[in-house]
N, C-alpha and C positions, 0 to 999 in steps of 0.2 A: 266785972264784965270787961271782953275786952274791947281794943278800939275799933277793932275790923267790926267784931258783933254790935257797937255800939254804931258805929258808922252805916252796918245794912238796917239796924233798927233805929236809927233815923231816919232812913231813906224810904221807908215804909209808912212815915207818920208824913213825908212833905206832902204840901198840896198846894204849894207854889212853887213856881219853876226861880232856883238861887241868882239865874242869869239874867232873866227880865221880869221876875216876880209874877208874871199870869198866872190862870191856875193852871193846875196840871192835869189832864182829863186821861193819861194812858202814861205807856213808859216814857214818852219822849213830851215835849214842850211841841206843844202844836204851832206856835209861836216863833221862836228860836232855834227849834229842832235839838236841842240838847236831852239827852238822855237824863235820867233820873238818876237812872244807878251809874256811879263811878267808878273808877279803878280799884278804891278804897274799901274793899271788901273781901270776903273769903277768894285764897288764892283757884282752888277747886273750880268757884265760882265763873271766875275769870277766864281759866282755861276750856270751858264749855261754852262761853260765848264764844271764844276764839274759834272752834272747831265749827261752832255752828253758823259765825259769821263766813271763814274760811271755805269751809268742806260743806256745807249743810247738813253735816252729820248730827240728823234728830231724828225725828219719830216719819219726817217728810222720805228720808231716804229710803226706806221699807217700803214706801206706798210707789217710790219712782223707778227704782231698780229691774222688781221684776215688770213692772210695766212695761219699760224698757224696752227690756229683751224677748218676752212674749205676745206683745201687743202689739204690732206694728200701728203706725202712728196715731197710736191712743193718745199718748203725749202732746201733742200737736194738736190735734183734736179740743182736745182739752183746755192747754192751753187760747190757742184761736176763741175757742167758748167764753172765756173769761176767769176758767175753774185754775189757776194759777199758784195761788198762796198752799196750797195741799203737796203743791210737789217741787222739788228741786228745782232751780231754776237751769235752762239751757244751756246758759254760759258757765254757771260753777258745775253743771253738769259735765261739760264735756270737756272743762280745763283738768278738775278731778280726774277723771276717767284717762284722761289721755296722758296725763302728765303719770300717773299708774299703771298707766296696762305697760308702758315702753322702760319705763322704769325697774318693772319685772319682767319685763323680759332680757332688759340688760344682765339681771343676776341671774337668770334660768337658761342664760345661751352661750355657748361657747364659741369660738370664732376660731380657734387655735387650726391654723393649716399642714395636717400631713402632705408634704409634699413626694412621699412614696419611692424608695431609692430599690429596687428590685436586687441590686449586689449588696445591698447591706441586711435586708430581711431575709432575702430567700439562700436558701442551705446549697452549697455548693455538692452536687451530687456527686463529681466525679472524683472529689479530695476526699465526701465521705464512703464509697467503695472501696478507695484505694487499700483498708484494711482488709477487704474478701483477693484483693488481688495478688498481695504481699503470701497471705495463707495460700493460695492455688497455687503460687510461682513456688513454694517452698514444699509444696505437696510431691510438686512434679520434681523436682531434683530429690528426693528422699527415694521415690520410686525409682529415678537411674542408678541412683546406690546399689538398691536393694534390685536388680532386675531378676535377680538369682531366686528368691523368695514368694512365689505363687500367691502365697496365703495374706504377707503385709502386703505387695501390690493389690490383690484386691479387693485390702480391706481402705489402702489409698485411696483407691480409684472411686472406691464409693463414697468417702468423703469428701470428694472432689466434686464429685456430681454435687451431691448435697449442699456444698459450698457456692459454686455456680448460681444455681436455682437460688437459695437465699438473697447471693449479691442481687440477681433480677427482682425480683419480689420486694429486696429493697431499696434499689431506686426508684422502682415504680410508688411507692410510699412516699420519698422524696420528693418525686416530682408534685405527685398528687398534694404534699404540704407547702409546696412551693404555688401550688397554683391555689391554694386555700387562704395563702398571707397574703397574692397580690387581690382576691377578693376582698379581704376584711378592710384594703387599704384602699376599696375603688377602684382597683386599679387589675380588671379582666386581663388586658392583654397592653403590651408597649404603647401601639398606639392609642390607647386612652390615655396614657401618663399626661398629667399637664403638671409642668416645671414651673418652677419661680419663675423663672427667665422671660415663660410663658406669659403670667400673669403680669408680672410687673411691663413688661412690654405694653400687654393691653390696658391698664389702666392709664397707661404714660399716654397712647393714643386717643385716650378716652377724654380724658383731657387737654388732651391739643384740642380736640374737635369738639370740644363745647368750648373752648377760649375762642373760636373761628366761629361756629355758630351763634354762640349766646350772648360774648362777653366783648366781643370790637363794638364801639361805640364810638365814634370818629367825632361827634359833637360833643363831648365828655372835656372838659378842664382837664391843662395836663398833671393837675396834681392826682387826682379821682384816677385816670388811665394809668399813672404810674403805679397808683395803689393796686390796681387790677393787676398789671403784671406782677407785679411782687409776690400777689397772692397764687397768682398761677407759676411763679419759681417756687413758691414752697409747697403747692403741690405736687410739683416733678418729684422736689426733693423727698421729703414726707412716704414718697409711693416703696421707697427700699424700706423704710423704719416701721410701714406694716409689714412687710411681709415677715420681718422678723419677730411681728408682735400684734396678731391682728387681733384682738382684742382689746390694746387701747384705738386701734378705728373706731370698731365695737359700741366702745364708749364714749367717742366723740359725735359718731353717725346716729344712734337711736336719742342722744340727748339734743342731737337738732331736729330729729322729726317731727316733734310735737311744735318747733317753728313753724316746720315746712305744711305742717298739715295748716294752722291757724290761718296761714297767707294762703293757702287752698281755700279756705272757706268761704269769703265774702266771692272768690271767681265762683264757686260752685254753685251758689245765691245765682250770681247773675246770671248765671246757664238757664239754672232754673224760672228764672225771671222771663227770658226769652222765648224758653219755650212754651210757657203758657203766658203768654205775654196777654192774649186775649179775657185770661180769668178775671183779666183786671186786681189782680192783686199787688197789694205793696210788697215793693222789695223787702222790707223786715220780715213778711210772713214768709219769703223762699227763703229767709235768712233761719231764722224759727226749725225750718223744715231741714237745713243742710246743718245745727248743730246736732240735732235729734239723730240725725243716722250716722255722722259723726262721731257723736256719742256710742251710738251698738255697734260700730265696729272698733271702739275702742274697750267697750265692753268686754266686744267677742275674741278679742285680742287677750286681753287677762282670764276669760275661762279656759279659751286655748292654750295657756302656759299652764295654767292647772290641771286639765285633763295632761299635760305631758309631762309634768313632775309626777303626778302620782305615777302615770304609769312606766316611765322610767325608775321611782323609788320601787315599784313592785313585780318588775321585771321577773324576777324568779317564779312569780305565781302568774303563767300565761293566760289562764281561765280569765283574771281579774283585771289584767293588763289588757288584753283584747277589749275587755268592754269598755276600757276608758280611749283607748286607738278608735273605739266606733263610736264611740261619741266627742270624738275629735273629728271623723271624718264627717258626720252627721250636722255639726255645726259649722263645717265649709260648706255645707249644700244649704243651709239655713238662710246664713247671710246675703246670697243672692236673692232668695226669693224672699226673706222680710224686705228689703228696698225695694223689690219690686209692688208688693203687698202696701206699704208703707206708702209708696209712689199714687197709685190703685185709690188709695182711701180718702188719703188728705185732698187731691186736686180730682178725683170724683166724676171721673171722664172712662168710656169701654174700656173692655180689655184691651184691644186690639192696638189703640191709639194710645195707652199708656204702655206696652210692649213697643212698640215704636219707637217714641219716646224714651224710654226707661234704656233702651238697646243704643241708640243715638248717645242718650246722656254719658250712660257707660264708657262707650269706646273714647268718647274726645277726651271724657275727665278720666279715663287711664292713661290716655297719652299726657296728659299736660300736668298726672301724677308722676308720670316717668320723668319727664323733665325735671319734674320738683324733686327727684329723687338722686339722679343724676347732681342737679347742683350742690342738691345738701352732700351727694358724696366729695363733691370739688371742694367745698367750702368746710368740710370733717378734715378733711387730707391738710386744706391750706392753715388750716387752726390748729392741727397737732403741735 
């Protein structure tokens, strides 16, 4: 036998705890709080507590998942009840979730910027005529040759027409592909072109005026103020090294979101908090309620990269492509109304008064997600 198998078939016969000798009435020492089982056992073993410690990934994930996402807040519910040890917990909920849905969408998105040069894509029409022009001009000196000859002049003359007509026919073909490449590129007409020049300007701006808005703090240590500027020099700097490469932004920007969202959370609590300040509830249960929706739209974030891979992989087949476009578009009208639904259930008040409400909560925490978004772009740029 070996020692691993000898070591779990020991650990099966204790009934005292090795650490303070009590008995042992479950897996852990009621006592001391030491587990029973060790490290010292199948490796397999080991790595399913891992996931299950980690991830919750057991038998609980199945029963939390789709609740999730089709219950609005069943969850909550639930939980509030006492009914808790059945499903995931809120926090490795929506750390999981979040930390995954941005994580796939960093591999499933591309950032890469055509910046669209109209002299370098589109076909120069009048350099590609110039061969019907060469043939006409040479038609017509053959004809002053021959002015004598009735029968070559007008079998000329009709080539000449023929020739004409074709060069029209194909510039208009030219143009018409010239104005098909500046579609494919975004770019209808001049004045739609947006330039680097363009962009890099704006973001440089973008960043002066949150360093003026957000980031002067005049009662700040001058070491802490010096830090701020430093970091807003290397976001001026950092703004040329995306535009040559915007997908390491890409990937500095979505790996701080799942920051930005977390420090979103506990404000979102307190919004919540305030406004039903009357239900008399603890701030833990608005806390409760702001991972739970959290969590579905971090969900609804990772089904929406999957309805868009598939139907980018099956592009060719429209029929099958479309249904997954409409259930992509289907689950952007979802989303608003399970928070609302979810809003509705848990705090248990009209419609009317939780549309109020729900409409209020919305706009402030978009705006103060903007903000949070805007910094994590400063603080992507000042890290590259």
């Amino acid at each position: 036998m070996s020692t691993a198998a000898s070591a779990d078939h020991s650990d099966q016969k204790i009934s005292h705890c090795a650490n303070c000798h009590s008995e042992i009435l479950g897996p852990h020492c009621y006592a001391c709080g030491q587990p029973v089982k060790g490290m010292v056992r199948h490796f397999s073993s080991v790595i399913g507590d891992f996931f299950d410690t980690l991830l919750a990934f057991d038998s609980r994930t199945w029963k939390t998942v789709p609740s999730l996402f089709l219950r609005p807040g069943f969850l909550t519910a639930e939980y509030f009840s006492g009914r808790r040890v059945r499903y995931v917990s809120p926090v490795r909920l929506f750390i999981f979730l979040c930390i995954t849905s941005f994580f796939v969408t960093q591999l499933n998105s591309d950032w890469a910027i055509n910046f669209g040069n109209n002299e370098a894509v589109a076909v120069d029409v009048e350099s590609a005529g110039k061969g019907y022009d060469d043939a006409v001009e040479k038609i017509r000196k053959v004809k002053e040759e021959h002015t004598g000859n009735s029968v070559l002049a007008a079998t000329l003359e009709e080539i000449e027409h023929d020739l004409v007509n074709e060069q029209v026919d194909f510039k208009k073909d030219l143009n018409a592909l010239n104005d098909n490449l500046r579609g494919i590129n975004g770019e209808p007409n001049d004045s739609d072109n947006i330039t680097k020049e363009e962009i890099t300007s704006g973001l440089n701006d973008t960043i002066t005026e949150l360093d003026e808005e957000f980031l002067q703090f005049k009662w700040l240590p001058h070491s802490v103020e010096d830090w701020l500027n430093k970091k807003v020099d290397n976001a001026h700097k950092n703004v040329e090294r995306v535009m040559e490469d915007p997908n390491r932004f890409k990937k500095a920007f979505l790996g701080a979101l799942p920051s930005t969202l977390i420090i979103m959370l506990p404000i979102f609590a307190m919004m919540l908090w305030v406004l039903y300040i009357f239900k008399h509830r603890l701030y833990m249960e608005h806390l409760i309620v702001a991972l739970h929706s959290h969590a579905f739209i971090c969900l609804s974030i990772l089904i929406a990269n999957l309805f868009y891979s598939v139907s980018e992989q099956l592009g060719g087949y429209a029929a099958v492509s479309s249904i997954f476009d409409g259930l992509l578009v289907l689950l952007v009208l979802w989303v608003p109304i399970y928070l609302f639904w979810m809003q509705k259930r848990v705090y248990q008040q009209g419609w009317f008064r939780t549309l109020c409400k729900y409409s209020f909560l919305g706009l402030a925490y978009l705006s103060l997600l903007t903000v949070g978004a805007a910094l994590t772009v400063f603080w992507s740029l000042a890290e590259l």
